[in-house]
C-alpha positions as CSV (number, residue, x, y, z in Angstrom):
1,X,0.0,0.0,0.0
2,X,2.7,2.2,0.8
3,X,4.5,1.7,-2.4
4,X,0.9,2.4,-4.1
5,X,1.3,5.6,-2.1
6,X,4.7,6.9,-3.5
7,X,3.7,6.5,-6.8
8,X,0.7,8.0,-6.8
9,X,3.0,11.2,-5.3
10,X,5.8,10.7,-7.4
11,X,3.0,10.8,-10.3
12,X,1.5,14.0,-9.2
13,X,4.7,15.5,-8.8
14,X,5.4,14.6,-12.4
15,X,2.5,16.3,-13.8
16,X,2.9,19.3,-11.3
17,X,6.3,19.4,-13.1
18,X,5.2,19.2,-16.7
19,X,2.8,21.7,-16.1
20,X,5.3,24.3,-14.7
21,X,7.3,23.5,-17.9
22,X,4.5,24.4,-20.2
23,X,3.3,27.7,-18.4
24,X,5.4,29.7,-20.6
25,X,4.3,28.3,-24.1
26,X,0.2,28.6,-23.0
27,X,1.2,32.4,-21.9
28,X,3.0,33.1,-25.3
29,X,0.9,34.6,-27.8
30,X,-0.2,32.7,-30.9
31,X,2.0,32.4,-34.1
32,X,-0.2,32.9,-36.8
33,X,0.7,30.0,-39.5
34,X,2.6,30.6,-43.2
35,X,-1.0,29.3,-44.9
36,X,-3.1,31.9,-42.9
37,X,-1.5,35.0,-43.2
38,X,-3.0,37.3,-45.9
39,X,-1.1,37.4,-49.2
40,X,-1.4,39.2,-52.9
41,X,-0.5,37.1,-56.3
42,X,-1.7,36.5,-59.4
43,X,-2.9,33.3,-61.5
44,X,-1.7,33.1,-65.1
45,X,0.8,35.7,-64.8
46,X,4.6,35.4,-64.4
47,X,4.4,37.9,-61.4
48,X,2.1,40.2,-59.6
49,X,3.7,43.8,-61.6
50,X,2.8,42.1,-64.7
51,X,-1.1,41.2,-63.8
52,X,-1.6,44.5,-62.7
53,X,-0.4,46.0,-66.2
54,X,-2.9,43.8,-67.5
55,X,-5.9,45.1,-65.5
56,X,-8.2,47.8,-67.1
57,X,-7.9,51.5,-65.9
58,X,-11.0,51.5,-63.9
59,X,-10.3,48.0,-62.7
60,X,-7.0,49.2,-61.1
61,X,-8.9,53.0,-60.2
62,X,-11.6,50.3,-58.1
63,X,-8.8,48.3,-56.9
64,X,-6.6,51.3,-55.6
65,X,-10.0,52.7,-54.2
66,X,-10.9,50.1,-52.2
67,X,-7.3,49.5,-50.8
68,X,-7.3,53.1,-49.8
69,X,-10.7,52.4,-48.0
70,X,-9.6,49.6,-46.1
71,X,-5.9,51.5,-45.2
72,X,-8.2,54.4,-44.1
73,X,-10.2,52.2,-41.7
74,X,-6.9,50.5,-40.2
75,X,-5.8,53.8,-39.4
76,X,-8.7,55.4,-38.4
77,X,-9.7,52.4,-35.8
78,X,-6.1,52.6,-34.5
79,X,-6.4,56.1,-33.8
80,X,-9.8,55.4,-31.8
81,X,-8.3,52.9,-29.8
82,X,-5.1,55.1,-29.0
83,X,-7.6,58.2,-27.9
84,X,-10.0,55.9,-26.1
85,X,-7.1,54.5,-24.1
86,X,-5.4,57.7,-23.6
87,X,-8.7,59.4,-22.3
88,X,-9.1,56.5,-19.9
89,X,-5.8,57.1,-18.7
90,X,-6.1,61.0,-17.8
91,X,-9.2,60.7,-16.7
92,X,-9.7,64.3,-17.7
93,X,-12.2,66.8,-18.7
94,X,-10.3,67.4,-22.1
95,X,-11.1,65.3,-25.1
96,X,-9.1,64.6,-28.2
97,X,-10.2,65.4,-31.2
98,X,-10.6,62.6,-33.9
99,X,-8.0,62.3,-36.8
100,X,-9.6,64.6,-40.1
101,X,-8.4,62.6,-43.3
102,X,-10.7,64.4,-44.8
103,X,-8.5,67.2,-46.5
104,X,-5.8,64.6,-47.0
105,X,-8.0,61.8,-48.9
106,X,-8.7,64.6,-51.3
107,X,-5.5,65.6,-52.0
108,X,-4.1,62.3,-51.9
109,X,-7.3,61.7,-55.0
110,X,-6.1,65.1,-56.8
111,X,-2.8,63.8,-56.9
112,X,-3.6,59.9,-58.3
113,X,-5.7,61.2,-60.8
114,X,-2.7,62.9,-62.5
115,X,-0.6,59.5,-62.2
116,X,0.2,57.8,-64.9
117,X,-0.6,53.5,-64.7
118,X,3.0,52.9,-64.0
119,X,2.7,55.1,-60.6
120,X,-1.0,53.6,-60.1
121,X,0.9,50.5,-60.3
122,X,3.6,51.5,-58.0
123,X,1.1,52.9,-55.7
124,X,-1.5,49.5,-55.7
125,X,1.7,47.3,-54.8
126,X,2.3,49.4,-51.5
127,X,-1.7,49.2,-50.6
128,X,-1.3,45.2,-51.4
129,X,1.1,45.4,-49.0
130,X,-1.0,46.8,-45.8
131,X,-4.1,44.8,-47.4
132,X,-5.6,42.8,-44.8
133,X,-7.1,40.5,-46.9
134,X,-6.3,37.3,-49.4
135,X,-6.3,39.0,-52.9
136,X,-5.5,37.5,-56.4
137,X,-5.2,38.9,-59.9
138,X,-6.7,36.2,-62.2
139,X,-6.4,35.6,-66.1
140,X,-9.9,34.4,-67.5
141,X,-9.4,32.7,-70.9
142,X,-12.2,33.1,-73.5
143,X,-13.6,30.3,-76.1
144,X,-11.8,32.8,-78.9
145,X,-8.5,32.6,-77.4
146,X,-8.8,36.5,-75.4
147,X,-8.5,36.8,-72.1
148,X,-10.0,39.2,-69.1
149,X,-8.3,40.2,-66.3
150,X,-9.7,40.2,-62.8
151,X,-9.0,41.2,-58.8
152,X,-10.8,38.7,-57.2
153,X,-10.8,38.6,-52.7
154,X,-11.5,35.7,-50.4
155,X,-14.9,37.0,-49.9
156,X,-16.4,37.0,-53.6
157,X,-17.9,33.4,-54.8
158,X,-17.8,32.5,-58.3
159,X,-21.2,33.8,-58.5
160,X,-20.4,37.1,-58.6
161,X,-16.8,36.7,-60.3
162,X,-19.3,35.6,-63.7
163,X,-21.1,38.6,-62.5
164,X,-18.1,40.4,-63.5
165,X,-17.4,38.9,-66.5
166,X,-21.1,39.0,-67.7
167,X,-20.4,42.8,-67.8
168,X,-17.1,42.5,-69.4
169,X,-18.0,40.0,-72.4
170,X,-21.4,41.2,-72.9
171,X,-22.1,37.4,-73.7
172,X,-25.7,36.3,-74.1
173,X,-27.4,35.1,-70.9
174,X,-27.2,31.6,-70.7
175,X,-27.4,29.5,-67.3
176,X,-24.5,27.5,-68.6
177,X,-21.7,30.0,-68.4
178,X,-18.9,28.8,-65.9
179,X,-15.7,29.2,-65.0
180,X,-13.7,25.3,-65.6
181,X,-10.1,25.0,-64.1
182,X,-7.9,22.8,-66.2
183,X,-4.6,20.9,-65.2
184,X,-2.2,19.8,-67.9
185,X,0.0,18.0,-65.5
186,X,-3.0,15.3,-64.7
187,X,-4.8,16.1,-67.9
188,X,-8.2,16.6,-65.4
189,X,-11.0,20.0,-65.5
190,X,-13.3,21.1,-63.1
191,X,-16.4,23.4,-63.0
192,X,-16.2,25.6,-60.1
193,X,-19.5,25.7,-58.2
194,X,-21.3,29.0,-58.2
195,X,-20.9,29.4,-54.3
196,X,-17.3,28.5,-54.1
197,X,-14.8,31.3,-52.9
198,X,-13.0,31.2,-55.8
199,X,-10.0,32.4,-53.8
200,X,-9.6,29.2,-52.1
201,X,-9.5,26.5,-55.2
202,X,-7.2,28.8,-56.5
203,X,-4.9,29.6,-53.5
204,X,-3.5,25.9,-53.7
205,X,-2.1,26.1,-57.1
206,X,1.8,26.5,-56.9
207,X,3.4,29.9,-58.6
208,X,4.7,28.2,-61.5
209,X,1.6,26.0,-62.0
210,X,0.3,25.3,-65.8
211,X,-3.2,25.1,-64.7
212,X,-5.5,27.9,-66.4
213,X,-9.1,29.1,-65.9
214,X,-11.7,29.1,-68.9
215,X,-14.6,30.9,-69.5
216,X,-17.2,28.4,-71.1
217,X,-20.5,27.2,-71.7
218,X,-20.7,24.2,-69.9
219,X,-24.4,22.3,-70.9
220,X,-24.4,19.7,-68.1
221,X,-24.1,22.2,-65.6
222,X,-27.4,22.1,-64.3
223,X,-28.5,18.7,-66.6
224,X,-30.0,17.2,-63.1
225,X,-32.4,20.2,-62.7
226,X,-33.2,21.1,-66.5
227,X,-33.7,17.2,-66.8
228,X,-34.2,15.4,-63.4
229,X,-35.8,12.5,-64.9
230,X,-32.2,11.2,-66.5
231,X,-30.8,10.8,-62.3
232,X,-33.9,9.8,-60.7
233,X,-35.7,7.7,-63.5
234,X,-32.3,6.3,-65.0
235,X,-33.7,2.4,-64.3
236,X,-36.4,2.9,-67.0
237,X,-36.2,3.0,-70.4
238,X,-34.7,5.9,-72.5
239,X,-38.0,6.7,-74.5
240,X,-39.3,6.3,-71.5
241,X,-37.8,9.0,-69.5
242,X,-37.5,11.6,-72.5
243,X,-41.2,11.7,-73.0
244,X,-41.8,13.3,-69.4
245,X,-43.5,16.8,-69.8
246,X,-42.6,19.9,-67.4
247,X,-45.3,19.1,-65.2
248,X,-43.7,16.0,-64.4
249,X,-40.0,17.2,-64.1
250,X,-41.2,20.0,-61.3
251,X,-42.8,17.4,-59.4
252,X,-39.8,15.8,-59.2
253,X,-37.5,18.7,-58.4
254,X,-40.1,19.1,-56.0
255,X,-40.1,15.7,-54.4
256,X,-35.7,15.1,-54.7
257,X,-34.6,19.0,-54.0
258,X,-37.5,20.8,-52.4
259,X,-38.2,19.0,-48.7
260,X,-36.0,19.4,-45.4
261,X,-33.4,16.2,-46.3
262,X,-31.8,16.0,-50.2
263,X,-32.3,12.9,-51.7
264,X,-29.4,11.4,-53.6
265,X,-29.8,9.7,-57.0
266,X,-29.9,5.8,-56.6
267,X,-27.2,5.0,-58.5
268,X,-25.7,1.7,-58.8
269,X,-23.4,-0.1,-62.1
270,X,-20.2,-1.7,-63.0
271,X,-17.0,0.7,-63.4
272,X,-13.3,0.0,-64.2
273,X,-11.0,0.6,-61.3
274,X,-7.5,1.8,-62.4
275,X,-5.0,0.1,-59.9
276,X,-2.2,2.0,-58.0
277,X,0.4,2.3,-60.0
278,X,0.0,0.2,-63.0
279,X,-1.9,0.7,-66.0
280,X,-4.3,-2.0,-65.3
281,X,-8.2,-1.0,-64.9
282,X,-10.6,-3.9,-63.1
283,X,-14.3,-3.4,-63.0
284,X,-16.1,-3.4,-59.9
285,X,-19.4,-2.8,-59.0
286,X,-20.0,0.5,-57.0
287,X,-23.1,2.1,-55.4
288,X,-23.5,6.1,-54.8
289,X,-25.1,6.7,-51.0
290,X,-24.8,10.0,-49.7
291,X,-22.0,9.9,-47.7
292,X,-19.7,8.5,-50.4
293,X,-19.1,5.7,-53.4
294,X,-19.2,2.4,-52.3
295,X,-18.2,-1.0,-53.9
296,X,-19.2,-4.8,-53.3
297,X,-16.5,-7.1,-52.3
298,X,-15.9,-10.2,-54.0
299,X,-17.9,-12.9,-53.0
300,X,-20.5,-10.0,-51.3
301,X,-24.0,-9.2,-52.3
302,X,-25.2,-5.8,-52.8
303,X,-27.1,-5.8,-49.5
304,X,-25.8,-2.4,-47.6
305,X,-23.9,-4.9,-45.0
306,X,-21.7,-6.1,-47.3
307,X,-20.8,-2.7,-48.8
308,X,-17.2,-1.2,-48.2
309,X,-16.9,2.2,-48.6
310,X,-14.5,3.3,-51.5
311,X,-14.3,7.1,-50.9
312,X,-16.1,9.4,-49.1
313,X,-16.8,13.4,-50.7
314,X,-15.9,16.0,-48.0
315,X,-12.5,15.6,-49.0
316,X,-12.6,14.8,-52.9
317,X,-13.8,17.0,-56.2
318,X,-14.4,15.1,-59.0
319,X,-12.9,16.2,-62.2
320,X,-13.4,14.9,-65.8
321,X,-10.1,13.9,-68.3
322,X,-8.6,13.8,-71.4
323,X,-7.5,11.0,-73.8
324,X,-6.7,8.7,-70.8
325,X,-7.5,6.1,-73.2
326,X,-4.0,7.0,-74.5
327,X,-2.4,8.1,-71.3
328,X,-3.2,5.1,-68.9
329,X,-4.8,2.7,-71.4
330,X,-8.6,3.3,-70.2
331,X,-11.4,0.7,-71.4
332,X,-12.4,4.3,-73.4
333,X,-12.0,7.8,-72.8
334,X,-14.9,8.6,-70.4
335,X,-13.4,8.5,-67.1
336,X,-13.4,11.0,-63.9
337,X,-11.0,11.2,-61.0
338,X,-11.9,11.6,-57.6
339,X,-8.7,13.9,-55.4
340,X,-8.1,16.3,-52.8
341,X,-7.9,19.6,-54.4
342,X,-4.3,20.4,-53.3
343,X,-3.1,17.0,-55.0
344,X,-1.8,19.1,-58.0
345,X,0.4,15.7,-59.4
346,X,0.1,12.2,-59.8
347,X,-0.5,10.7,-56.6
348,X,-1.5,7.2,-55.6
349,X,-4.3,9.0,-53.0
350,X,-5.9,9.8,-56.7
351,X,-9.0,7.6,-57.3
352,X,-9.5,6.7,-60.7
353,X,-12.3,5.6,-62.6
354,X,-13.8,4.5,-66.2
355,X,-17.1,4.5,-67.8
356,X,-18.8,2.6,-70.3
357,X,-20.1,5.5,-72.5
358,X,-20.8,9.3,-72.1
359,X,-24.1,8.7,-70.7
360,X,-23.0,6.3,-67.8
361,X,-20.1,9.5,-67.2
362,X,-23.1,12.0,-67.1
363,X,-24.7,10.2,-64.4
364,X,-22.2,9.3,-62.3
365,X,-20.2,12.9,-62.3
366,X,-23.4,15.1,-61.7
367,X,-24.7,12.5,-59.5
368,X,-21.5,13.0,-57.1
369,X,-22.0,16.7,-57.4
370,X,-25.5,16.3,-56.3
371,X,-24.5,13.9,-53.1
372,X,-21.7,16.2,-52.6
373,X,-23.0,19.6,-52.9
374,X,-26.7,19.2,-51.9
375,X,-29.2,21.8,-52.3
376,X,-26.7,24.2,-52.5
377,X,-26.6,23.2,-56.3
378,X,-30.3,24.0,-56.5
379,X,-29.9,27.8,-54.8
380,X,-27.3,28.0,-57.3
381,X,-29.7,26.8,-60.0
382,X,-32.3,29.1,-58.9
383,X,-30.0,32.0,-58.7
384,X,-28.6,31.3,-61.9
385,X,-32.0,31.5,-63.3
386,X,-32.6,34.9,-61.6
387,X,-29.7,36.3,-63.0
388,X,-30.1,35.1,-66.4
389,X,-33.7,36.3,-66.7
390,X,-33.0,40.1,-65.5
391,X,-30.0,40.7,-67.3
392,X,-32.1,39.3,-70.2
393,X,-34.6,41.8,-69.5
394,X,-32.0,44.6,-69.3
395,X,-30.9,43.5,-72.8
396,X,-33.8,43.7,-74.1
397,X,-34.9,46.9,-72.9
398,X,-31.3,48.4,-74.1
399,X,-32.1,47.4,-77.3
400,X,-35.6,48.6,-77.8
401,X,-34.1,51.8,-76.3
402,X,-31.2,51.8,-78.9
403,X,-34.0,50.4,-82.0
404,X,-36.5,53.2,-80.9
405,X,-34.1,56.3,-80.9
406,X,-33.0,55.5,-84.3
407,X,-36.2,54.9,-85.8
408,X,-37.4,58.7,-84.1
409,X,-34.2,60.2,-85.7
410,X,-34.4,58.8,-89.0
411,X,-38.2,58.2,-89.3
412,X,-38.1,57.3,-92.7
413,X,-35.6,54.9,-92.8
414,X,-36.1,51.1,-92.5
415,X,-35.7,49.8,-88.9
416,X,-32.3,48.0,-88.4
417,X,-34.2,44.4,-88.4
418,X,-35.6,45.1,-91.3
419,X,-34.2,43.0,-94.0
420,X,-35.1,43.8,-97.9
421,X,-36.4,41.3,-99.8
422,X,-34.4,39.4,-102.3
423,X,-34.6,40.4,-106.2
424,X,-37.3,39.1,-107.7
425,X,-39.5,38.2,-104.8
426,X,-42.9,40.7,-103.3
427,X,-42.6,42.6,-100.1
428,X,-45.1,41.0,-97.9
């Protein structure tokens, strides 16, 4: 017993000791991490001078702007916490009067306007600097080979970056627009989601990475919500499920997407399995659940018992390839990869899969995005539609505008529509 004793003291004493020893490191203050601290760079450029030549004039006026804002608002809440403590202090009758900047912001706004872009330049690189906030300078490729050139913060989702670019390209105003990251090195793309912070996809790529960012209509970007029947009907015939009218497809947006709890597609089927390192692809049978994909052992049933589960999605985007066929020796070219978005190379924690046919890939890698994503998909979907329908309007309302004002100033001219009949033929 005694023994039992002076270990149980020599014990405490131990911990009493280890404690002491860590006082210090609890007391110190916090060391803010290498991947947390704010930082400035640019995607597609060789460095962060060059993007900024790239940016439009009122592009970099808005950029400088709102870098002067935020500088201003540092400074000013320093100065109130300096006052505030040094009031508290004297616990006089006299206060101090709060900092004016508002002779020097206008002097400081005379003087950029005369600037030329190389001192705008010079001038946005110091405010970059002070910037409390994650900013990058992107290069959007077109379909036509242009490019656009964007600021874009931690705060704005992809959403509103197309927002941007809607007003740049003055493209028509389909929901199908996106913005698709590309990566040579695996030979994979991905359509950012509309709420993704496109800061934070991005923020992974190394500074000398190939990868790119397209602007492009992408039609299956909201296939499972223009056409639900193809995910939630996919056991019955083709004709079967092309036949179904509007009525029919609402009622099922309304059944899968509209309650309190998503419902996943029940997809189930037979994909090839590339093998670690070897350029060997087995088929298995998998089943999509809403936590994750899921195969059946050999010698298993189907039965959800006997299920092991083969990745789960919190972790994983799914991306679509190129001529793997040729590259790993797919059964065909219609396979998708499963990987953590900072996996930028080939990697054995890369999940790699094979369809039969393009239809079997539709299913499978908009099915994923559904049991990933949930109904954020569908806000997206809806807000897409919003968006599409009132810039529409403002289009059309610009035009009439444009069509009438001509038509009043040249009354007797045709309308600009108006397109004369061929020789030969009567005016109806």
């Amino acid at each position: 017993m005694d023994d039992i004793n002076d270990m149980f003291s020599h014990l405490l004493g131990e911990m009493d000791h280890l404690s002491q020893s860590l006082m210090p490191a609890a007391d110190s203050p916090d060391v803010v991490p290498a991947s947390q601290r704010e930082s400035t760079f640019s995607i597609g450029f060789t460095d962060l001078n060059a993007s900024l030549y790239e940016l439009e004039d009122n592009d970099l006026d808005a950029l400088v702007a709102d870098l002067r804002s935020k500088s201003t608002e540092n400074t000013s809440g320093t100065h109130n916490q300096i006052a505030t403590s040094a009031v508290a202090e004297e616990q006089g009758p006299a206060q101090i009067p709060p900092p004016s900047n508002a002779a020097e912001s206008s002097g400081e706004l005379q003087m950029y306007e005369s600037q030329t872009k190389a001192d705008k330049i010079k001038l946005a690189l110091e405010k970059l600097k002070e910037a409390k906030m994650k900013k990058l300078i992107v290069k959007v490729l077109m379909s036509d080979g242009s490019s656009k050139t964007l600021m874009v913060d931690e705060r704005q989702t992809v959403g509103e970056v197309l927002d941007k670019l809607f007003e740049k390209t003055h493209c028509d105003c389909s929901i199908d627009w996106s913005l698709c990251e590309t990566n040579p090195e695996l030979q994979i793309e991905r359509g950012f989601e509309d709420h993704e912070n496109l800061v934070e996809p991005l923020s992974v790529w190394s500074r000398h990475s190939e990868n790119k960012i397209y602007f492009v209509l992408r039609p299956q970007k909201y296939v499972m919500f223009t056409d639900p029947q193809l995910f939630y009907m996919w056991k019955k015939k083709t004709a079967c499920s092309s036949e179904i009218n509007e009525n029919a497809k609402q009622l099922l947006l309304k059944e899968h997407f509209g309650g309190s709890a998503l419902i996943v597609p029940d997809l189930e089927g037979s994909l090839y399995l590339k093998e670690d390192g070897k350029r060997v692809w087995k088929p298995r049978y998998f089943v999509l659940r809403a936590s994750g994909m899921y195969y059946v052992p050999k010698g298993k049933t189907k039965s959800s018992s006997d299920l092991a589960c083969f990745v789960r999605f919190e972790q994983v985007n799914i991306y679509t390839t190129t001529n793997y066929k040729q590259r790993y020796r797919a059964p065909t070219n219609f396979c998708f990869v499963l990987k953590h978005p900072c996996i930028q190379k080939e990697s054995h924690y890369i999940k790699f899969l094979c369809c039969d046919d393009e239809h079997t890939l539709l299913l499978w890698a908009n099915s994923i995005r559904i049991a990933k994503y949930g109904t954020a998909l569908y806000k997206n979907y809806q807000a897409a539609k919003t968006r599409a329908s009132s810039l529409e309007t403002l289009h059309c309302a610009a035009h009439n505008g444009r069509s009438t004002n001509r038509v009043e100033d040249h009354p007797h001219e045709a309308p600009p529509d108006f397109i004369p009949p061929p020789p030969g033929h009567a005016q109806v």
